[in-house]
N, C-alpha and C positions, 0 to 999 in steps of 0.2 A: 504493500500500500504506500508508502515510502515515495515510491518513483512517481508517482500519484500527484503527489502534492506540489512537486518542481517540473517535473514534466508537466506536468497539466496543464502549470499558469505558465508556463515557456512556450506552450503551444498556441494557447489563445492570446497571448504577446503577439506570437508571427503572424497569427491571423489579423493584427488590426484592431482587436477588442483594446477598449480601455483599461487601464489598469484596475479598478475599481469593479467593473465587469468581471475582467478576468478572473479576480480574485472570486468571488463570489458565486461565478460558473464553474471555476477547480472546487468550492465547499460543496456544491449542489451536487457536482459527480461524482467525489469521493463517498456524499451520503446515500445517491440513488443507487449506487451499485453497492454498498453496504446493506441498505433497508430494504432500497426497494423504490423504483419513482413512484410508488402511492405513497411510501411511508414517509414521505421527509419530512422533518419535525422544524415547519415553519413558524412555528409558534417560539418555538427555542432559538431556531436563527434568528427571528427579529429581538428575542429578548437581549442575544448577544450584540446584536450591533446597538441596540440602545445602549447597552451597558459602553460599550466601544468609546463613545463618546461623552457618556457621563460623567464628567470629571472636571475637576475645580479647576487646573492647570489648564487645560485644554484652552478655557476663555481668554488664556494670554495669546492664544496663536492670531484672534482677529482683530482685539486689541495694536497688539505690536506690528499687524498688515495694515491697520486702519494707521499708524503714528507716520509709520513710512510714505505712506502713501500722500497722505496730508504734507510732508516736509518738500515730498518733491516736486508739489500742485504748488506749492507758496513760497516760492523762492527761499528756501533754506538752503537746496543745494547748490545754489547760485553764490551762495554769501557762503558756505564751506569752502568752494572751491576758489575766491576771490583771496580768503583766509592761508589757503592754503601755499598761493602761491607768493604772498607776502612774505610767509616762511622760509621757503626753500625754492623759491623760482629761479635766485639769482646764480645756484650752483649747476654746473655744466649740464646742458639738457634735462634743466629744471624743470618743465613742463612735465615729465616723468614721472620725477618724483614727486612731484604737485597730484599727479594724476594716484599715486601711491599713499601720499597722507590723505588726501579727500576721502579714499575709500576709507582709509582706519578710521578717520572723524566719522563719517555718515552710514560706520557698523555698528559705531553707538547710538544711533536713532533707530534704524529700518528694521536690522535681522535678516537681511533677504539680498542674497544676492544679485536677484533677476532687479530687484526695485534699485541696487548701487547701477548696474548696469544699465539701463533704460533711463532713469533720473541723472546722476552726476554725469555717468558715460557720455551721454549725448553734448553735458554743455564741455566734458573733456576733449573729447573727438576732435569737437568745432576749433575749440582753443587752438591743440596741437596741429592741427591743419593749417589753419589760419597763418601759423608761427612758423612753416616751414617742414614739422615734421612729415615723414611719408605715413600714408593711411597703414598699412599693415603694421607699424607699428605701434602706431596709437591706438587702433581696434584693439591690439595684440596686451597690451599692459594695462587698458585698460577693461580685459578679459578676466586676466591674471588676479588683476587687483580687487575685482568684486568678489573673488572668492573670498575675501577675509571678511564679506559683510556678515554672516552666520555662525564665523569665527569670535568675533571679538562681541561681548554681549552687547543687545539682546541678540537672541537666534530662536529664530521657530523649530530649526528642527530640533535644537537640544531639548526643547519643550517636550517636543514628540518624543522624545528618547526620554528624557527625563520621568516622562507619564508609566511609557512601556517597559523600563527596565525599574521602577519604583525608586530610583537615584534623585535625589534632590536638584532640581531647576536650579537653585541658587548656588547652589555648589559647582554646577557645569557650566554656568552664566561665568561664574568667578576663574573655573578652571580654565575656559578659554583664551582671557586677555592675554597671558604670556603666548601662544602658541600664534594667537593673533600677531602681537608685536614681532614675534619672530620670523612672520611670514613678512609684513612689511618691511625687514628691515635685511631679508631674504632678494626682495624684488627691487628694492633702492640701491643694492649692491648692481644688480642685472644693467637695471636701468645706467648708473655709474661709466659700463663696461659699454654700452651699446651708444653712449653717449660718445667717449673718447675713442670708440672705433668707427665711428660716423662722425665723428666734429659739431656733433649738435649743438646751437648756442647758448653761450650766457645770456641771461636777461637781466638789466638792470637791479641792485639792490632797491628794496625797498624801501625809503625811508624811515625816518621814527615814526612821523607824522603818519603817513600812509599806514601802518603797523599799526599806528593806535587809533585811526580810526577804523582799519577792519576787524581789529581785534573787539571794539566797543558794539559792531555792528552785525559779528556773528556769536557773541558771548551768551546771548539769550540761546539760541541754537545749542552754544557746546554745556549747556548744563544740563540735557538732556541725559545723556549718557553717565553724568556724575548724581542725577536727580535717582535714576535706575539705578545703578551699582551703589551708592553711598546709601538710599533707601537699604537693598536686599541687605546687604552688610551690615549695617548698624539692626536689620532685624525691623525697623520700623514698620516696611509693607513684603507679604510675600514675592514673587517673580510675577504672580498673575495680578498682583493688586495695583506691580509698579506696571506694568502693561497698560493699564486701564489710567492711569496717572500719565502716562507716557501720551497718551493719544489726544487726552484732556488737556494737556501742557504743548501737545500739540496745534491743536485747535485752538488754544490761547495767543498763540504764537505767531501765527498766519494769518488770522483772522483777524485778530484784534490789536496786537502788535506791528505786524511788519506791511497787513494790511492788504496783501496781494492773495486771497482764495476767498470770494466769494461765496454765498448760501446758495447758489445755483452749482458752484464746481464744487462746494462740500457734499453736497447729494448726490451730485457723480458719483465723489469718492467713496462714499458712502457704500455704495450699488455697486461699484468695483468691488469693493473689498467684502462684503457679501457674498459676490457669485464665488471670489477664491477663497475664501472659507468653506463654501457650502463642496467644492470640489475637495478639498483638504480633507474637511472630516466624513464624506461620504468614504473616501479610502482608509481610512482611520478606523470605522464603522465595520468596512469588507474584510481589514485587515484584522479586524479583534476576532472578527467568529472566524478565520482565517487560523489564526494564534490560537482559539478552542479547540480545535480541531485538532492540530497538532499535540498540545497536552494531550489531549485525549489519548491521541496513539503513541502517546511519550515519543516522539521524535524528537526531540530537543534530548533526553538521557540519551536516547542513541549515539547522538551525534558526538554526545560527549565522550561517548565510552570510544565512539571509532576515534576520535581525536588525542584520546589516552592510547590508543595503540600507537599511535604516528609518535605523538610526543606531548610530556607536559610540562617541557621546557617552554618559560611566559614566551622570551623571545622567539624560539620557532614557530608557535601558536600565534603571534603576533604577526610577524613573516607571513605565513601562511593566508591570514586573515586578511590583511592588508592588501596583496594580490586578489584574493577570492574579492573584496571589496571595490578594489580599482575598478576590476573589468564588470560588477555591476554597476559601478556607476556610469559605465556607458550605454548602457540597457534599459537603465529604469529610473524614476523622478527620485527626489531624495526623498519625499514625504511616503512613499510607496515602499523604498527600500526601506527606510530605519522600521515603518510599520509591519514590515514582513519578517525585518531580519533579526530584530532587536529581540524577540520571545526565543528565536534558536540560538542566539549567540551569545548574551547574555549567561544563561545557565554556564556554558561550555570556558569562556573566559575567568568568570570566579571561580569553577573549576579546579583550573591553574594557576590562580593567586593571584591573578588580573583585575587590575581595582575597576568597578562597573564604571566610577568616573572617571578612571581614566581610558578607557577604553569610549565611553561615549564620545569625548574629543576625539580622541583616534578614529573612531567612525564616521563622525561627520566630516571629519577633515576629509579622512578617502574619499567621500562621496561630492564634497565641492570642488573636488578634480573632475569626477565626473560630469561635471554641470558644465565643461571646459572640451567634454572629447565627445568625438560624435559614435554613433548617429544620434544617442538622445539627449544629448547637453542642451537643455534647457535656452544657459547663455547664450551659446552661439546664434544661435537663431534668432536673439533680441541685438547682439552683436552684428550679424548679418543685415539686418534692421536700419537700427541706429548710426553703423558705420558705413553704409552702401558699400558693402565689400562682398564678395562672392565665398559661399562657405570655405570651397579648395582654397582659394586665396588665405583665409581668415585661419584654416588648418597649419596652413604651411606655416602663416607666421606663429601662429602661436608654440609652435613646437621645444621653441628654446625655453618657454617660459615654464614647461612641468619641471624644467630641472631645478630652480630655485620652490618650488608647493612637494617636490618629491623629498628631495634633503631636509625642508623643515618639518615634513612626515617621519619623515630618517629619527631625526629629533627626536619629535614628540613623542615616539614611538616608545626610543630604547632607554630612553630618561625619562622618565615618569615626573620624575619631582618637576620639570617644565610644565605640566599641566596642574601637580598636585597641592605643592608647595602654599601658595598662595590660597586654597582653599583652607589647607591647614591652619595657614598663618591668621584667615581670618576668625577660625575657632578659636583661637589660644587670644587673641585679643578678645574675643566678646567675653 
């Protein structure tokens, strides 16, 4: 029965079904050829996918869609990236790395990679174009760079991981930032290198003056992210309550502050953020009676016990997983894989003494590579978009760029205290 449940949804994957579909047609045939197609216990599958989604964390996921969203409708990202490049514009093919802190800045508001790349991406593109740079590789970095939006807190998916593997939100919110800062500072090397091997230009220092008035001008903006992490930290509000804070300091912000979003484009957003919710936790839903199922037939012990034959060395386990996780991420959305993958792999890595948080950074990381490689990478396709580039085009360039997202994987992976440390550190102060 086994082959059943990966075979199944890998078929109706080929076939075109949705993922959410898919899932939910592999529980329907694993049960009609168990019971029987009269006997299938639909009363029980609906109980499971309500249960799927009943949960208290989950309300951060449209919360922190609704914040992002709202930032990129009202010129936040506008004044991130203005901010950004008063910083570091004037160091050789500054635009780069302008393009590399705006993503870190605008990971503390969004959570979402696709909303860094479509929002900031776009007024990045324009910039670096504008300036000289060649399209490939300003699509290209600023590909790269949106991966760290779900890195550095908030992040929707550690939410989802958080829920599925019962690991504390606040803890993986917390865990992330270093693994974050290390990928930025991964890509600003790259960036460095592609600079002084193509002569890209200096641009003028910023002055004080200039400094201090975008710093006065995007500082409502960057308290967003210190509003989120200094809440969860100090214990004031949980991960879903600063969600809900986050979106309300959002709409305070554009609307009544900075005065560019509209009660016509906030209902948009609104209705946006709706439909991708409503998609989010339908697979969420598919993916719980999905995850019943499995207990059920203890698949997840199994897997542990084959993966004690192979080895219960953390590192080889890791290794292992790592690979097995890359090449899903080129296959399947991330909200789909952490929902499917998180009940089998979860068990198997505590196992081997694999801490569940840090193993959820290490998961989502793999998986925001995948948002980067085709055929299902999410980004590229908003990449391909945003930067009028053709995907082969937009493939080739990006190729250099897994090698600085693979080494800070490398990282994170085999030194744990980079994800852990700081969760600790924030225990031992409260």
């Amino acid at each position: 029965m086994t082959w059943l449940f990966l075979g199944g949804f890998i078929a109706f994957m080929i076939l075109g079904v949705p993922v959410a579909y898919a899932v939910a047609a592999t529980v329907l045939t694993i049960l009609g050829i168990e019971r029987g197609w009269t006997n299938i216990p639909l009363g029980v599958i609906a109980q499971r996918m309500l249960y799927g989604v009943d949960s208290f964390p989950l309300l951060a996921i449209p919360m922190f869609l609704l914040a992002g969203r709202i930032m990129n409708e009202g010129g936040v990202t506008n004044r991130i990236f203005r901010f950004a490049q008063t910083m570091v514009g004037h160091v050789r093919g500054g635009l780069g790395h302008v393009n590399v802190l705006g993503s870190m800045l605008f990971a503390g508001m969004s959570g979402s990679a696709i909303a860094d790349a479509a929002g900031l991406g776009q007024i990045e593109i324009k910039a670096m174009l504008k300036a000289g740079y060649d399209r490939e590789y300003s699509v290209a970095v600023t590909g790269a760079s949106s991966t760290i939006g779900p890195i550095i807190p908030p992040s929707i998916p550690m939410v989802l991981y958080g829920v599925l593997a019962s690991t504390s939100v606040g803890g993986l919110f917390i865990g992330g930032i270093m693994p974050g800062i290390l990928m930025g500072l991964a890509m600003m090397a790259m960036c460095s290198y592609y600079a002084v091997k193509r002569g890209y230009p200096r641009h003028p220092r910023a002055t004080l003056g200039q400094i201090w008035v975008s710093t006065l001008e995007t500082f409502p903006s960057l308290l967003t992210p210190i509003i989120i992490i200094g809440g969860i930290w100090t214990g004031f509000f949980t991960p879903t309550e600063a969600s809900a804070v986050a979106a309300a300091y959002a709409v305070i912000l554009t609307v009544l502050c900075y005065r560019e979003l509209t009660c016509k484009g906030l209902f948009r957003v609104f209705q946006e953020t709706v439909l991708e919710t409503g998609i989010i936790l339908f697979i969420l839903a598919a993916a719980s009676m999905y995850g019943w199922l499995l207990i059920r037939y203890r698949i997840p012990y199994a897997l542990v016990d084959y993966m004690a034959e192979i080895s219960t060395n953390p590192q080889v386990v890791l290794l292992i997983l790592n690979i097995f996780l890359l090449i899903v991420g080129c296959f399947m959305s991330v909200a789909a894989a952490i929902t499917i993958l998180t009940p089998l792999l979860v068990p198997m890595v505590v196992k081997v003494g694999i801490d569940p948080l840090h193993f959820g950074v290490v998961m989502v990381f793999n998986l925001m590579i995948g948002v980067l490689t085709p055929p299902y990478g999410a980004v590229l396709f908003v990449l391909v978009r945003v930067g009028e580039i053709s995907l082969d085009r937009l493939v080739r360039a990006l190729a250099p760029w897994y090698i600085p997202l693979l080494a800070t994987l490398a990282v994170i992976s085999y030194f744990p205290s980079t994800v852990l440390w700081l969760p600790r550190l924030v225990l031992v102060l409260r």
